[in-house]
C-alpha positions as CSV (number, residue, x, y, z in Angstrom):
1,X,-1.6,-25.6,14.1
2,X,-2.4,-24.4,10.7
3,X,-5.5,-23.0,10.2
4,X,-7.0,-25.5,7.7
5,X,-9.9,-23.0,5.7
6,X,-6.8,-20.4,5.4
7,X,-5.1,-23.5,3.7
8,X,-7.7,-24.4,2.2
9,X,-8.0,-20.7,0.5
10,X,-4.4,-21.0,-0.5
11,X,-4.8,-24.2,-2.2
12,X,-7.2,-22.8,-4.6
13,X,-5.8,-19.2,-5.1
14,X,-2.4,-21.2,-5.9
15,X,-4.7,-23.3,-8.4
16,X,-5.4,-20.5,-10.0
17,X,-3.0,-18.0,-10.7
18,X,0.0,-19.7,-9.5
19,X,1.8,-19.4,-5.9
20,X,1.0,-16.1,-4.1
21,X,4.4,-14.6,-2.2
22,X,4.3,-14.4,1.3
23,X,5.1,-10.7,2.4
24,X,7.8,-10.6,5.1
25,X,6.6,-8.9,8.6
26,X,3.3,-10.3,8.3
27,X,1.6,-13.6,8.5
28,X,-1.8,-12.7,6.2
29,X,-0.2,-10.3,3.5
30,X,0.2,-11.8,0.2
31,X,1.5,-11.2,-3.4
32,X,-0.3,-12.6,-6.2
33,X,2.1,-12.8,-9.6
34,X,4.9,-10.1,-9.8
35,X,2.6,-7.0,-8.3
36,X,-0.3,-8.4,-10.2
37,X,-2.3,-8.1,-7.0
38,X,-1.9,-8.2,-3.0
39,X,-4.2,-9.9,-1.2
40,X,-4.7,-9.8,3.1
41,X,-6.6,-12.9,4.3
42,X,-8.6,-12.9,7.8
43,X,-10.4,-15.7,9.1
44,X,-13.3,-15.8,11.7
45,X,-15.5,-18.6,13.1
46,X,-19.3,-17.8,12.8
47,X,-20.0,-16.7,16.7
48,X,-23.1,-16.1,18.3
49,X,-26.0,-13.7,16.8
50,X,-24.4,-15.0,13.6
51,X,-21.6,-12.8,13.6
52,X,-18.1,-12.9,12.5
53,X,-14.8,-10.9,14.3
54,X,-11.8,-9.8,12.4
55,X,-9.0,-7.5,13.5
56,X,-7.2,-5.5,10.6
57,X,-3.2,-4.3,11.8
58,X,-3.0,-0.6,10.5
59,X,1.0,-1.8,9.7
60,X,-0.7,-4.5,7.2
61,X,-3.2,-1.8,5.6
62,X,-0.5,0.1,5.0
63,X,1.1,-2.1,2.6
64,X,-2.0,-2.9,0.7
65,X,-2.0,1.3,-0.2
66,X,-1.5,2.5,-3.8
67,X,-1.7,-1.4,-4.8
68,X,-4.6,-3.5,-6.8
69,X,-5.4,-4.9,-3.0
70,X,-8.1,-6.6,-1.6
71,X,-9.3,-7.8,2.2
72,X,-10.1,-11.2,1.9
73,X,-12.3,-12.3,4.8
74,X,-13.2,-16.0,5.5
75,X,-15.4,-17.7,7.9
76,X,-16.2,-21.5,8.8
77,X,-19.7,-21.4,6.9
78,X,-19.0,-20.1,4.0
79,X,-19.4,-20.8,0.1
80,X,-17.5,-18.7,-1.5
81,X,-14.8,-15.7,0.1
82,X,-15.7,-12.0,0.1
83,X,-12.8,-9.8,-1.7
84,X,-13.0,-6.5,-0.2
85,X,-10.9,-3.9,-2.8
86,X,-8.8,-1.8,-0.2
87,X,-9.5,1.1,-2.3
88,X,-13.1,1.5,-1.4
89,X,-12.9,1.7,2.2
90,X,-8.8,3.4,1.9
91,X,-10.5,6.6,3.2
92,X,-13.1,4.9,6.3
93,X,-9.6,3.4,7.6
94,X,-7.4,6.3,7.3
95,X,-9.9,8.8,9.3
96,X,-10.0,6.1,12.5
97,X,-8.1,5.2,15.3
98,X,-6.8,1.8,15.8
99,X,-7.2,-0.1,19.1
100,X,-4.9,-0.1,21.6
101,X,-3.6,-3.0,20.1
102,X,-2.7,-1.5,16.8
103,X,-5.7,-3.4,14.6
104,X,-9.2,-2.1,13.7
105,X,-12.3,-4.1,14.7
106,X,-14.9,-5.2,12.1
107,X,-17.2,-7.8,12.1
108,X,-19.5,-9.3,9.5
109,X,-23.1,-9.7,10.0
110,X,-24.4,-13.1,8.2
111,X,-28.3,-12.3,8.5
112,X,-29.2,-12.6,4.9
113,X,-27.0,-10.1,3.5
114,X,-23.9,-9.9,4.5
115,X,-22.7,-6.7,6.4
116,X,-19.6,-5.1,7.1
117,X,-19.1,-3.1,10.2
118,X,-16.5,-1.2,10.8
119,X,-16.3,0.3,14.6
120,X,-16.7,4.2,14.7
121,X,-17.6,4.0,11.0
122,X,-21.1,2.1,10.5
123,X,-22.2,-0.6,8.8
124,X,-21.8,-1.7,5.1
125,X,-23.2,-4.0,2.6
126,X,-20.7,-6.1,0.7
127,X,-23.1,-9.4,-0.8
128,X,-21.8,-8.1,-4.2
129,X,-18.0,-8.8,-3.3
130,X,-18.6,-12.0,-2.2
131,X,-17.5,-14.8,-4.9
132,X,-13.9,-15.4,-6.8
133,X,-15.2,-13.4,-9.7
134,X,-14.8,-10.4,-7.8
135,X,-10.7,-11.1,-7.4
136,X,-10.7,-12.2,-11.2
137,X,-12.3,-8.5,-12.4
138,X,-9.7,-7.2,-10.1
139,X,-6.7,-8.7,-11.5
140,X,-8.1,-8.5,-15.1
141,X,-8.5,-5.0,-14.4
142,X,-4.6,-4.5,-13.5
143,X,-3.9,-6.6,-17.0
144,X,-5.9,-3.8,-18.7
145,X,-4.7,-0.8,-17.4
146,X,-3.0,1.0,-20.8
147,X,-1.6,4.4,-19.1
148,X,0.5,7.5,-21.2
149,X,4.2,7.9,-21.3
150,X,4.5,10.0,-18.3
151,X,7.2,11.9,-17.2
152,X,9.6,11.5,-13.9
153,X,8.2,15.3,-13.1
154,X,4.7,13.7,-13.9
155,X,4.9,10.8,-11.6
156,X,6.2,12.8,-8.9
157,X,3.2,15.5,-9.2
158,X,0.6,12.3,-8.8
159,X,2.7,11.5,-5.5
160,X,2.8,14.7,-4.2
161,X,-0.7,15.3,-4.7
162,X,-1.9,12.0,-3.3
163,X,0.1,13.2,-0.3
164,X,-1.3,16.7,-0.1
165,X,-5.2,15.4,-0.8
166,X,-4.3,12.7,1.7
167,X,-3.3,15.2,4.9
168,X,0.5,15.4,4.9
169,X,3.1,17.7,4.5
170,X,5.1,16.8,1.4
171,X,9.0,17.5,0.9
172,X,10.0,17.5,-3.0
173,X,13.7,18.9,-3.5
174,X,14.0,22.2,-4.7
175,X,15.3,21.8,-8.5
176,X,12.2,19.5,-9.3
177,X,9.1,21.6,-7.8
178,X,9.3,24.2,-11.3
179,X,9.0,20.9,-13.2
180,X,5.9,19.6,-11.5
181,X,3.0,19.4,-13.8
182,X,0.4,21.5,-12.7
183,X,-2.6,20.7,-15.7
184,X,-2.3,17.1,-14.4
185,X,-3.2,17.6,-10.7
186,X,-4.2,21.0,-8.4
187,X,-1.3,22.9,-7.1
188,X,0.3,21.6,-3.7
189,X,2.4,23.4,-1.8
190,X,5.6,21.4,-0.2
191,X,7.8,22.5,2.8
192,X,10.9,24.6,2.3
193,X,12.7,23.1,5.3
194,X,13.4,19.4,6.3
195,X,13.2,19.2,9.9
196,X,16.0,19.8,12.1
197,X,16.5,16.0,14.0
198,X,17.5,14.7,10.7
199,X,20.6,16.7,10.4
200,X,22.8,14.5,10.7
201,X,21.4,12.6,7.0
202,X,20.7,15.7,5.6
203,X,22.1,15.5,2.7
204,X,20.7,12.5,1.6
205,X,17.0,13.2,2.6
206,X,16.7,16.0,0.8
207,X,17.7,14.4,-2.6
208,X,14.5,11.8,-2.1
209,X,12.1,12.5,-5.0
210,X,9.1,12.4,-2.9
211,X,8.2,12.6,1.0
212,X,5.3,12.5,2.9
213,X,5.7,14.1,6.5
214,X,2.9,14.2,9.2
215,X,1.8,17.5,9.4
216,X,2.5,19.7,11.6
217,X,5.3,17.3,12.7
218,X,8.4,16.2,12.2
219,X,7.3,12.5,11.3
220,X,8.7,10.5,8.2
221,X,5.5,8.2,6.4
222,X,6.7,7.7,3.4
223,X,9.3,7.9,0.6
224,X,9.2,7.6,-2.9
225,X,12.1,7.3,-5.8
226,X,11.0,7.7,-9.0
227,X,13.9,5.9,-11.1
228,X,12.5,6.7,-14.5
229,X,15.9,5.9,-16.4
230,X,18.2,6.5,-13.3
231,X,19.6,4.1,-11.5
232,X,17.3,1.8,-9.3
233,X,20.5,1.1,-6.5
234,X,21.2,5.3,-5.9
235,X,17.3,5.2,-4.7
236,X,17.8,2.1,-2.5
237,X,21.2,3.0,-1.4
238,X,19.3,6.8,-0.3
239,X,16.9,4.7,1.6
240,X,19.2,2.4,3.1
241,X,21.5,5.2,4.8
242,X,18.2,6.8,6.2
243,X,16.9,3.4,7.3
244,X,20.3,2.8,8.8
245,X,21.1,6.3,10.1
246,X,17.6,6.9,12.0
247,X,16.8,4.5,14.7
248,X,13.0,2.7,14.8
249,X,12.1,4.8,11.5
250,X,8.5,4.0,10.8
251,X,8.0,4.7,7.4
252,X,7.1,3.2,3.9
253,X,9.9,3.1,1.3
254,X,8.4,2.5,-2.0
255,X,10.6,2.2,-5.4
256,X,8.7,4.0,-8.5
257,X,9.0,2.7,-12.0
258,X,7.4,1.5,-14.6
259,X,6.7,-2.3,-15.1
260,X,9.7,-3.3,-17.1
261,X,12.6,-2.7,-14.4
262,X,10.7,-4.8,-11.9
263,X,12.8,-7.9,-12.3
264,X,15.7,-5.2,-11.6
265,X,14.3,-3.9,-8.2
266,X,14.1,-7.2,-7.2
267,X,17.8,-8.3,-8.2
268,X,18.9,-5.1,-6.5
269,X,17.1,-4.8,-3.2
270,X,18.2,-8.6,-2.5
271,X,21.3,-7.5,-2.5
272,X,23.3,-8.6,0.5
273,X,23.7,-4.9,1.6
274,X,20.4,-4.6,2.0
275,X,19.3,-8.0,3.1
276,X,21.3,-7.5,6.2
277,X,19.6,-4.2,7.3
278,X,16.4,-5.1,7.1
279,X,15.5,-2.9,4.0
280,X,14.5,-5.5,1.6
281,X,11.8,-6.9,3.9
282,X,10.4,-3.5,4.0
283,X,10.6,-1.6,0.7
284,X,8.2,-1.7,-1.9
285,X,7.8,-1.5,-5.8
286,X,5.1,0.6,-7.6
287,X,4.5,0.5,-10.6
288,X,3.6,3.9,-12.7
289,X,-0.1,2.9,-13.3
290,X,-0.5,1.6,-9.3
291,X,0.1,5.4,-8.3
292,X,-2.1,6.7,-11.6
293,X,-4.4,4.7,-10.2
294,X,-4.3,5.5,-7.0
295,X,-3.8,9.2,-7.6
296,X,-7.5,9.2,-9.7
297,X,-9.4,7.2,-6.6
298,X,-8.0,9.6,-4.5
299,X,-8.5,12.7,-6.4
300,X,-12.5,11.6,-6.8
301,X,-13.1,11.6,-3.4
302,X,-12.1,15.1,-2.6
């Protein structure tokens, strides 16, 4: 049975900026616009003590990474929704350990002001992120973002550092690392060896602009194309004989351009090629000032 304040919400939200896009592999992720903003909606009753339970799947956080995201939480008594932006607790979630179940607990404390507390982490306040003006600044934020005509090189330096300031091991093939821009981020250092179980896919692997490897391990998290003029299908095609060629890969694929060849991702990654292996249910689209963006929270923090 549909859960009628989660309706509710999505009434309104499509009331004002137009119907959000359902994210495949998940029942709470949405899309607001074409990468405008996404948006992951929990709901809680108010229990006893006047407290609210919410479990957040690390596989949905995931996806809200390097996007203008928010956790939306809702509850039965509310007036108004509270729009948590992912970015400002990107960090908290990324130093803890899920549940056994895969999700992180956090509750909301309704005694006055509203509290947020996150298990192992403490508690925060969040009675100024409560209201729909705090999604509107968001999104007019996006809208405003005016960014410099930066490079392939450029864009892969931001993704490598993100990587490195992040914890991982990064893999950027050979002929680009003299290219990387060092006055825009601190020097990383990336591995001069894939690992050996990929053997097989070689070839292709090591032609991915940008990977992010756990460290110490040989552990794929995520891949990044940066199709500046090339291409957009010799990135997806990459991607789709890894996908393909390595059995329960767990991994983000993310396509990197700028805003203009979104409509092309789209046509191209729909394809019926990729349709059928799963790939287009799974890989994303950045845009160039989503990883600018996400490169400057990232870089403040350290």
């Amino acid at each position: 049975m549909p859960n009628p304040f989660k309706t509710a919400f999505l009434e309104y939200l499509t009331s004002k900026y137009g119907k959000p896009k359902k994210l495949a592999q998940s029942l709470s992720l949405y899309e607001i616009g074409n990468g405008v903003a996404r948006i992951y909606i929990r709901y809680s009753r108010i229990h006893n003590k006047n407290k609210s339970f919410y479990g957040l799947r690390k596989e949905d956080l995931k996806r809200l990474e390097g996007f203008n995201s928010v956790i939306c939480f809702l509850w039965d008594t509310q007036t108004e929704p509270a729009f948590i932006p992912y970015a400002d607790f990107e960090e908290i979630f990324s130093s803890l350990t899920p549940a056994s179940d895969g999700q992180y607990k956090v509750q909301i404390y309704h005694n006055g002001e509203n509290e947020l507390y996150i298990a192992n982490a403490g508690r925060f306040n969040i009675e100024g992120f409560i209201g729909w003006h705090n999604l509107d600044d968001l999104i007019d934020k996006n809208k405003l973002v005016n960014l410099p005509d930066f490079s392939h090189s450029q864009i892969q330096t931001f993704i490598g550092s993100i990587g490195s300031l992040k914890g991982y091991d990064l893999w950027i093939p050979s002929n680009d690392r003299n290219k990387l821009d060092w006055d825009m981020a601190d020097k990383f250092f990336c591995r001069n060896e894939l690992p050996t179980r990929y053997e097989k896919i070689i070839n292709v692997i090591k032609e991915i602009d940008v990977i992010w490897l756990k460290r110490g391990s040989s552990e794929l998290k995520a891949m990044f194309e940066v199709e500046h003029s090339t291409p957009i299908y010799s990135g997806l095609l990459r991607f789709n004989d890894l996908y393909l060629a390595v059995p329960n890969l767990k991994s983000k694929f993310s396509i990197v351009s700028n805003d203009i060849r979104r409509s092309l991702f789209l046509s191209q990654v729909n394809r019926p090629t990729f349709r059928m292996s799963g790939l287009s249910d799974i890989c994303n689209f950045l845009e160039y000032k989503d990883v600018y963006s996400w490169f400057r929270r990232i870089r403040k923090r350290v």
